[in-house]
Each structure stands twice: as structure tokens, then as C-alpha cells.
GUVOMI-854386 format. One record per residue: residue number from 1; x negated, y, z of N, C-alpha, C in turn. Coordinates in nm, 3 decimals. Layout:
BEGIN
<node num="NUM" n_c1="X" n_c2="Y" n_c3="Z" ca_c1="X" ca_c2="Y" ca_c3="Z" c_c1="X" c_c2="Y" c_c3="Z"/>
...
This chain:
BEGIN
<node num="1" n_c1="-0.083" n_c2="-0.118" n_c3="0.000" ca_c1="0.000" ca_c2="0.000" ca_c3="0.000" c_c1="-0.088" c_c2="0.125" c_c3="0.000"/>
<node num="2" n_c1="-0.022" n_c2="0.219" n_c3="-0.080" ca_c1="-0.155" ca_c2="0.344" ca_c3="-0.096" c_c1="-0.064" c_c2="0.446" c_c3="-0.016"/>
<node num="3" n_c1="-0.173" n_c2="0.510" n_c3="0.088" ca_c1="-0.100" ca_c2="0.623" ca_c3="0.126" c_c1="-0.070" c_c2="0.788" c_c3="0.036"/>
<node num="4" n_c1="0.004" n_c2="0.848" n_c3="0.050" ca_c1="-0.001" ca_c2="0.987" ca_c3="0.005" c_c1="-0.075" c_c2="1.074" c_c3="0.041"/>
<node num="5" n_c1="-0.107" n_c2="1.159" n_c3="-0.075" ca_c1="-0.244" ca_c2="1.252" ca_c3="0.013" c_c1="-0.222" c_c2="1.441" c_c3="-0.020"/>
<node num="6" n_c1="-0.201" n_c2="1.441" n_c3="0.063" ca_c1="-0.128" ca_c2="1.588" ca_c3="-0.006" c_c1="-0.278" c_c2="1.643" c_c3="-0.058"/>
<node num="7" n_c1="-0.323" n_c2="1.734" n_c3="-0.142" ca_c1="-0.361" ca_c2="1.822" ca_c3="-0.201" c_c1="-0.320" c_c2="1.946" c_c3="-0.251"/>
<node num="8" n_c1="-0.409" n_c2="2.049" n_c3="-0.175" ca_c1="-0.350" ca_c2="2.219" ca_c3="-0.209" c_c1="-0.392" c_c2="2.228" c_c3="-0.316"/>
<node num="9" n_c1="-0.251" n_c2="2.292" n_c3="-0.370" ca_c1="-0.292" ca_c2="2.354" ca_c3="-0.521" c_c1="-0.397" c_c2="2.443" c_c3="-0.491"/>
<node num="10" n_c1="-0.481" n_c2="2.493" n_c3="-0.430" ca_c1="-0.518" ca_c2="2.610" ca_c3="-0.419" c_c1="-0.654" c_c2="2.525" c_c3="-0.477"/>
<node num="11" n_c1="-0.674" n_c2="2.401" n_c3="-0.430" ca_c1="-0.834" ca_c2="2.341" ca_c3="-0.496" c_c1="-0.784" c_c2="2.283" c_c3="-0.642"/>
<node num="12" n_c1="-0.640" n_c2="2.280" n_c3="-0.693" ca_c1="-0.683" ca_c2="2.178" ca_c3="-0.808" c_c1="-0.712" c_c2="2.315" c_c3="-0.894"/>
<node num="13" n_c1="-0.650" n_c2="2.429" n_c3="-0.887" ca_c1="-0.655" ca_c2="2.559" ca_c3="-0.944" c_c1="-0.837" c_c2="2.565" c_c3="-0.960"/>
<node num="14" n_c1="-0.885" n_c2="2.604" n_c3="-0.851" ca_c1="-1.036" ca_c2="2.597" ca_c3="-0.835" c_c1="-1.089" c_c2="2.501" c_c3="-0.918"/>
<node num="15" n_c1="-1.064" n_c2="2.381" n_c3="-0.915" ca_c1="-1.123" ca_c2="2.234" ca_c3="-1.002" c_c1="-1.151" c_c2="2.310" c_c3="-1.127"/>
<node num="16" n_c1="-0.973" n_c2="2.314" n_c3="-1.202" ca_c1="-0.980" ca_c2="2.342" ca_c3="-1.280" c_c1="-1.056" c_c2="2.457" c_c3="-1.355"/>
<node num="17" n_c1="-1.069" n_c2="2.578" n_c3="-1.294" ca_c1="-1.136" ca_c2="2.721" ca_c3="-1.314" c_c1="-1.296" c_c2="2.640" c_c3="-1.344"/>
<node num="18" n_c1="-1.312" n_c2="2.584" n_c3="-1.246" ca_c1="-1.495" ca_c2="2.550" ca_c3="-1.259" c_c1="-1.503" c_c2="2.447" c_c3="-1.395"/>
<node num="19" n_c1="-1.410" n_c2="2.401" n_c3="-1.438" ca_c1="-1.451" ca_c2="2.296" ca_c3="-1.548" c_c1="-1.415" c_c2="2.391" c_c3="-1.714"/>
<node num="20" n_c1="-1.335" n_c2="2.455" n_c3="-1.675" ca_c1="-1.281" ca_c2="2.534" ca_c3="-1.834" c_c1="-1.436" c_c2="2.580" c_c3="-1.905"/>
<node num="21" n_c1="-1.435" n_c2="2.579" n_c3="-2.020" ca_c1="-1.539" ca_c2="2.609" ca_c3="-2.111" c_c1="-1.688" c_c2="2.550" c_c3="-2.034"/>
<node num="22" n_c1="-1.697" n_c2="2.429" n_c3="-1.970" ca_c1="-1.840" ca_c2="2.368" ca_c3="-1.912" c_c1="-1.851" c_c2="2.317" c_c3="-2.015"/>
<node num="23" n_c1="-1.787" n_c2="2.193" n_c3="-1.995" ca_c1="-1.756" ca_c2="2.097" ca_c3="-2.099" c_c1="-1.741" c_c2="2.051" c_c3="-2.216"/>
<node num="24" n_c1="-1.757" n_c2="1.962" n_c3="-2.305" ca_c1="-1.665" ca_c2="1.923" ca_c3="-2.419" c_c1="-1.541" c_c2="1.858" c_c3="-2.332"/>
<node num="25" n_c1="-1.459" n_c2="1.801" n_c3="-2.436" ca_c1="-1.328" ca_c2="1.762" ca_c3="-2.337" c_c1="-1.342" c_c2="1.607" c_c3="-2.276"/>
<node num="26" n_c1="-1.449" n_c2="1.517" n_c3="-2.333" ca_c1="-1.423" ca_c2="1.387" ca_c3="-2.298" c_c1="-1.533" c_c2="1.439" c_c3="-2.154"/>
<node num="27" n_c1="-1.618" n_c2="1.551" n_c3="-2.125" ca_c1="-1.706" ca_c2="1.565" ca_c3="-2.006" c_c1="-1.600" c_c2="1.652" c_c3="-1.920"/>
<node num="28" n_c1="-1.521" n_c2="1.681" n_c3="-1.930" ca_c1="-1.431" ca_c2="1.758" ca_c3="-1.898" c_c1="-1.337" c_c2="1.665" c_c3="-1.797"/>
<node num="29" n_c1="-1.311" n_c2="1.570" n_c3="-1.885" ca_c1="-1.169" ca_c2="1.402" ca_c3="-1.792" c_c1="-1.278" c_c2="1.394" c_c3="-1.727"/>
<node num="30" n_c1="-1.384" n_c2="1.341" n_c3="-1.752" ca_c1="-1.489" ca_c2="1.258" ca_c3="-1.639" c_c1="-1.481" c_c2="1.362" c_c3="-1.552"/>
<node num="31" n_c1="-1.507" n_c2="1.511" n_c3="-1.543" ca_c1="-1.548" ca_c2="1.547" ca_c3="-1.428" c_c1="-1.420" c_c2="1.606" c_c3="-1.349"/>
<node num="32" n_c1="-1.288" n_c2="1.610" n_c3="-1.407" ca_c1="-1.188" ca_c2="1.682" ca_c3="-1.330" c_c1="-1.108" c_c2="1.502" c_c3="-1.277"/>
<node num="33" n_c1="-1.144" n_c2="1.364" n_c3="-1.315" ca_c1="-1.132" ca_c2="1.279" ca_c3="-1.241" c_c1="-1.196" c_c2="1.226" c_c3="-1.147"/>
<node num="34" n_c1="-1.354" n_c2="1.293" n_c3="-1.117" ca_c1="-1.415" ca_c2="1.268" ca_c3="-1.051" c_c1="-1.402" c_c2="1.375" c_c3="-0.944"/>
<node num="35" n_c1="-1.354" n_c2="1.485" n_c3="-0.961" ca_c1="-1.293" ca_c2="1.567" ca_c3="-0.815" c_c1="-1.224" c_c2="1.494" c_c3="-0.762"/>
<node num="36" n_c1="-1.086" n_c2="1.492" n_c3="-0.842" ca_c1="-0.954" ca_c2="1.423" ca_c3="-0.770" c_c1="-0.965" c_c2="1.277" c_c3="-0.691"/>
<node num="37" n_c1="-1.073" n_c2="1.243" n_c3="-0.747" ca_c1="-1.121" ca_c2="1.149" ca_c3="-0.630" c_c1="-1.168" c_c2="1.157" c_c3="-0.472"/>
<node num="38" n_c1="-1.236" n_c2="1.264" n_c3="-0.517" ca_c1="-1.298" ca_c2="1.338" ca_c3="-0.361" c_c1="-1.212" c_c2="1.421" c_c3="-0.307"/>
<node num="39" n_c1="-1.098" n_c2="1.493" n_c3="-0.414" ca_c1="-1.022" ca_c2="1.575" ca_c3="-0.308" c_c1="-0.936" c_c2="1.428" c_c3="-0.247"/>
<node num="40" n_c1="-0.881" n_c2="1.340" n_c3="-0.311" ca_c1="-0.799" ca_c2="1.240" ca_c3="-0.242" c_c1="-0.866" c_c2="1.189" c_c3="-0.074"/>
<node num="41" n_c1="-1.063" n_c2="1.205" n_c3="-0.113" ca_c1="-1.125" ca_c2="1.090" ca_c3="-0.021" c_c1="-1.111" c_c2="1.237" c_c3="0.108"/>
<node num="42" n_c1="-1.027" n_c2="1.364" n_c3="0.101" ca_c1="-1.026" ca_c2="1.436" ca_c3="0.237" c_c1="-1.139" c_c2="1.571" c_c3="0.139"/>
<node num="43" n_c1="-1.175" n_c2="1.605" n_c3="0.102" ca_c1="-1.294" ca_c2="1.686" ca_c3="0.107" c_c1="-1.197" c_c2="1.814" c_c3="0.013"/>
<node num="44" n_c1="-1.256" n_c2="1.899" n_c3="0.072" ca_c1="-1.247" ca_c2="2.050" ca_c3="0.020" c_c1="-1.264" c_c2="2.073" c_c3="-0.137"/>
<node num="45" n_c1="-1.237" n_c2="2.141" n_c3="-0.200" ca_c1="-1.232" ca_c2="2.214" ca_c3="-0.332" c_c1="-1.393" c_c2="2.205" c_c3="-0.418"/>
<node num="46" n_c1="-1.503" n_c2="2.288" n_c3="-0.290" ca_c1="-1.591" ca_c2="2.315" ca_c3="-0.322" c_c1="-1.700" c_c2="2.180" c_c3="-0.371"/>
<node num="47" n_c1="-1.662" n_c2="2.114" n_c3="-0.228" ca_c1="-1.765" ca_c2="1.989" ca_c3="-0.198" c_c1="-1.715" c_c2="1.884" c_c3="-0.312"/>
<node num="48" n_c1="-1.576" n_c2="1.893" n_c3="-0.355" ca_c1="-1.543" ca_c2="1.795" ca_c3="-0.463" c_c1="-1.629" c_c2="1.869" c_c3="-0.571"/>
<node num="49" n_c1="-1.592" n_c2="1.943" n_c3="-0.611" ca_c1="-1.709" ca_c2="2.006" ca_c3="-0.712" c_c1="-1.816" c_c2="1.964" c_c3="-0.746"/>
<node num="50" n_c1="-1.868" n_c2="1.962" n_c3="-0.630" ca_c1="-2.032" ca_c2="1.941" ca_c3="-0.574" c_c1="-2.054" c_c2="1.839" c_c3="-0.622"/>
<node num="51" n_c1="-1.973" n_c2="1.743" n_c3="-0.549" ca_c1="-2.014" ca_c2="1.563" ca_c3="-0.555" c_c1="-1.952" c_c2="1.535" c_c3="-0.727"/>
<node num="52" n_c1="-1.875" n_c2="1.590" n_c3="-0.765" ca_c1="-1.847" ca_c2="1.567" ca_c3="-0.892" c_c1="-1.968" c_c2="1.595" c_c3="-1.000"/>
<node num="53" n_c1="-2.041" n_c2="1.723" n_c3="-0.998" ca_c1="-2.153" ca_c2="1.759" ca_c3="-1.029" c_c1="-2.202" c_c2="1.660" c_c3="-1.035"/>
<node num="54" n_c1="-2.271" n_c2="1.623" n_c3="-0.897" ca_c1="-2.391" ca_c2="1.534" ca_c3="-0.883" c_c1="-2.317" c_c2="1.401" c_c3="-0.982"/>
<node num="55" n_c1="-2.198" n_c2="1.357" n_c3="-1.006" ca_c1="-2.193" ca_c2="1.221" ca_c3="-1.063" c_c1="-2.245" c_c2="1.276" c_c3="-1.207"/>
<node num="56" n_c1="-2.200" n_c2="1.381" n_c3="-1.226" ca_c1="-2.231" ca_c2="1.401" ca_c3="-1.361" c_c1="-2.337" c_c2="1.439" c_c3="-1.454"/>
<node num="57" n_c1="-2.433" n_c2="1.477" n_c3="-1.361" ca_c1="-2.592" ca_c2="1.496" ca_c3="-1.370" c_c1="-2.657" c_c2="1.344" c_c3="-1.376"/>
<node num="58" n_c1="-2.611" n_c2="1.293" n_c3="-1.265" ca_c1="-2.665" ca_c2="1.116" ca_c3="-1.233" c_c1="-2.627" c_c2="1.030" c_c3="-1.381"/>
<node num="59" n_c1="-2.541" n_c2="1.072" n_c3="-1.392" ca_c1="-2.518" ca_c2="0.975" ca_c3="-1.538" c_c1="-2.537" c_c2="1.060" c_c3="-1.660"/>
<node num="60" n_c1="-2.613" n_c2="1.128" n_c3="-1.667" ca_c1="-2.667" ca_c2="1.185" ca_c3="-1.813" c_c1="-2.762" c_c2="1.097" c_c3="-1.844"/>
């Protein structure tokens, strides 16, 4: 059973702002699914960012 996890719009807004024009669009899914992972695992806006970053540097 999966629990619900609320998330403030106020970080997916942020997510999103930090990924517009980084990207192409297929680096774009990888990295705005790799937030929503970390905002799910509890973590803030910023730090999802962060750790999203780092996956996405690690796998270049």
C-alpha cells in the first residue's frame, strides 16, 4: 500500500522554473522525475534540485 504525500505547489513551481530552457526535453523528464522522487522521499524544493543535479551529472 503506498502512502500519500502531499507536495506544495510552491516546490513543483520551483522544479519546474529551474529545469525550463536547461535541458533538451528527454534531459528535462529525467530530471523533473528525478525531483519528484525526492520531493515524495520528504525533502524541500531546493535539496530535490540538488540531488536531482547530482543524478544528472553522475550519469553523463
Amino acid at each position: 500500500m503506498q502512502h500519500k504525500v502531499f507536495i506544495p505547489a510552491e516546490y513543483l513551481e520551483r522544479v519546474m522554473e529551474v529545469s525550463q530552457g536547461v535541458f533538451n526535453q528527454d534531459e528535462e523528464l529525467y530530471f523533473l522525475k528525478a525531483c519528484m522522487y525526492y520531493l515524495k522521499e520528504g525533502m524541500n524544493a531546493d535539496q530535490a534540485i540538488d540531488m536531482a543535479m547530482i543524478d544528472y551529472l553522475v550519469d553523463l
